[in-house]
C-alpha positions in Angstrom: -179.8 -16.7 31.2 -178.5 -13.7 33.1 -180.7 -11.6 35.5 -182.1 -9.5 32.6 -182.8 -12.4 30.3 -179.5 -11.9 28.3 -178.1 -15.4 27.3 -175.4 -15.7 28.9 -171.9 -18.1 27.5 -169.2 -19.6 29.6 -165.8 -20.7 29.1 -162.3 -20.7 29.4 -158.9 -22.6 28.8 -157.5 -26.0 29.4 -156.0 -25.3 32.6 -158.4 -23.2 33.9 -156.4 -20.2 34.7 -158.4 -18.4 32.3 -162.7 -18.1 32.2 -164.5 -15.5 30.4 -168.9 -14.3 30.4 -170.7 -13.2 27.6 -173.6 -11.9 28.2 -175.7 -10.7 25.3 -176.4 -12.5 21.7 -173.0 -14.0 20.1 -172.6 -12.9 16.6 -171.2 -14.7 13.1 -169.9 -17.6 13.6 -167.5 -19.4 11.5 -164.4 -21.5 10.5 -161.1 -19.6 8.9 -158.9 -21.5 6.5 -156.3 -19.1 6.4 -152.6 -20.4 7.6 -152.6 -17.7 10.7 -155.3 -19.7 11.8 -154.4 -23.3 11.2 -151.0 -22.2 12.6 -152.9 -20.2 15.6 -155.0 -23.4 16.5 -152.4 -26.0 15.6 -155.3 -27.3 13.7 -157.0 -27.7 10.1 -158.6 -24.6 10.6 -159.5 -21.4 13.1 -163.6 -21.7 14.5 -164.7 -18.6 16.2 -167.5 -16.6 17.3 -167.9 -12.9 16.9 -168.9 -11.4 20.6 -170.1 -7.9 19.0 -173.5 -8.0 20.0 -172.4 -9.3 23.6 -170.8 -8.2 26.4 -167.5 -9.8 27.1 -165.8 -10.4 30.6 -163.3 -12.0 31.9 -163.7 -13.6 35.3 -160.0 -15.3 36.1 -157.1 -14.5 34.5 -156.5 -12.8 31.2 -154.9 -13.9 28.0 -151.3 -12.9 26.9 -151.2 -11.7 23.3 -149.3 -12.6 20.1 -149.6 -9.6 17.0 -150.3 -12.1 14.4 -150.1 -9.4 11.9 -150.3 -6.0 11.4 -154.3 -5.8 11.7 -154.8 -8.7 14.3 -153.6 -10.2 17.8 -154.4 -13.3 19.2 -155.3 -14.1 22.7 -154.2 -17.2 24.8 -153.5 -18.5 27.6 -149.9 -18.0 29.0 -150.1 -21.4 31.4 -151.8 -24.0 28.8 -151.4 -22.0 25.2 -155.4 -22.7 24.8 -156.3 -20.0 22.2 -158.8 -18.1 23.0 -159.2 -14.4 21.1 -158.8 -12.7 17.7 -158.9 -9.6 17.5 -158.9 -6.9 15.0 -160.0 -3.4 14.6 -163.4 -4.8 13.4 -164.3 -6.6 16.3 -163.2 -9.4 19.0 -164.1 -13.3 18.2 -163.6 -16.3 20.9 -162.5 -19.7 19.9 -165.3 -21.6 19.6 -163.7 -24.6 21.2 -163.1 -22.8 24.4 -166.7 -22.6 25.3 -168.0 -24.6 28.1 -171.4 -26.0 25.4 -169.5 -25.3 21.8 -172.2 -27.3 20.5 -174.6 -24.8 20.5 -172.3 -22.3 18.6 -173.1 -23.5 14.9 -170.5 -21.7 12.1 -172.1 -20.2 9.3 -169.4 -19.4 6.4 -166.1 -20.3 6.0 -163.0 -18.0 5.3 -159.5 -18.5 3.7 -160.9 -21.1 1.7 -158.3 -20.5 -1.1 -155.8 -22.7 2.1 -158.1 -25.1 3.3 -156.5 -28.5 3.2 -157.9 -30.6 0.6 -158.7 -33.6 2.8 -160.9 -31.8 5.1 -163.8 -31.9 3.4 -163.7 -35.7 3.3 -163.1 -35.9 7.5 -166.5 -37.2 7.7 -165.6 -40.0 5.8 -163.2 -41.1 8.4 -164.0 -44.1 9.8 -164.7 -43.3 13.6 -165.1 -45.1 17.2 -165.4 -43.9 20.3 -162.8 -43.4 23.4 -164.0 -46.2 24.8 -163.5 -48.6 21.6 -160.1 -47.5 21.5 -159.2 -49.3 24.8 -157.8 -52.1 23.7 -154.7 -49.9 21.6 -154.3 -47.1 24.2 -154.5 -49.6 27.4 -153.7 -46.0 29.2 -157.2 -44.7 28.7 -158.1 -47.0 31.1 -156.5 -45.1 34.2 -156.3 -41.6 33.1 -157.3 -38.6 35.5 -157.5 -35.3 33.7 -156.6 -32.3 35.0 -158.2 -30.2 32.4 -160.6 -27.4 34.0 -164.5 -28.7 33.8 -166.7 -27.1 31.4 -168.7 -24.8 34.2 -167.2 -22.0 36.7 -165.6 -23.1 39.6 -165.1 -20.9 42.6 -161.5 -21.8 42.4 -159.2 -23.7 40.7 -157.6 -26.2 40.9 -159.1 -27.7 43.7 -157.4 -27.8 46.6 -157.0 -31.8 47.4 -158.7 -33.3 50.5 -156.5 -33.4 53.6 
């Protein structure tokens, strides 16, 4: 919580070049099905959160935009290509996936349904496993060291290595 008692939501890209505050209530969120957004996120579909009701900063950095179309650009990072905005006259929304807790950030409706994919509402079928089961076919899970920016603000970033 902020000062006031706002809640307040954190986050930022990949690399870390970018972090933006809300501070206020997020509004709607949701999952879009519409190709922009699959092709956007590089992913089965667009999840984002309306920041309406909030008060939106950004702390480091500042996304570069792409006009999507003729109503909307989309925010992202110019270092890592994390997306991060969508905006349209209506209002601004933040990928939800670019929060530092996007567990807490529950969708409520779905858009663009007429181009979901048809498997994806079967994904929970899947058979799953953890990272850790998985050790024994990617033997270089073992050893990796990510470089991805935690999911809390840092001071600065990256951090300068110990001399």
């Amino acid at each position: 919580m902020s000062s006031d008692d706002k809640p307040v939501h954190t986050g930022g890209c990949q690399c870390g070049a970018i972090r933006f505050r809300v501070e206020g209530a997020l509004g709607d969120a949701s999952i879009c099905h519409c190709r922009m957004c699959q092709k956007a996120f590089g992913g089965f579909y667009g999840p984002l959160v309306s920041v309406k009701d909030g008060t939106l900063r950004w702390m480091r950095g500042a996304p570069k935009h792409f006009q999507s179309s003729n109503h909307v650009q989309r925010g992202f990072c110019g270092d890592c290509g994390t997306p991060l905005t969508y905006e349209a006259a209506d209002g601004l929304a933040l990928a939800i996936g670019a929060f530092d807790h996007p567990g807490t950030i529950k969708p409520s409706v779905q858009w663009g349904i007429e181009n979901k994919l048809p498997y994806v509402d079967a994904l929970h079928e899947l058979p799953g496993c953890s990272t850790e089961d998985d050790l024994a076919s990617a033997p270089f899970l073992t050893d990796i060291r990510s470089y991805q920016h935690p999911d809390h603000d840092t001071k600065h970033w990256p951090v300068e290595p110990k001399q």
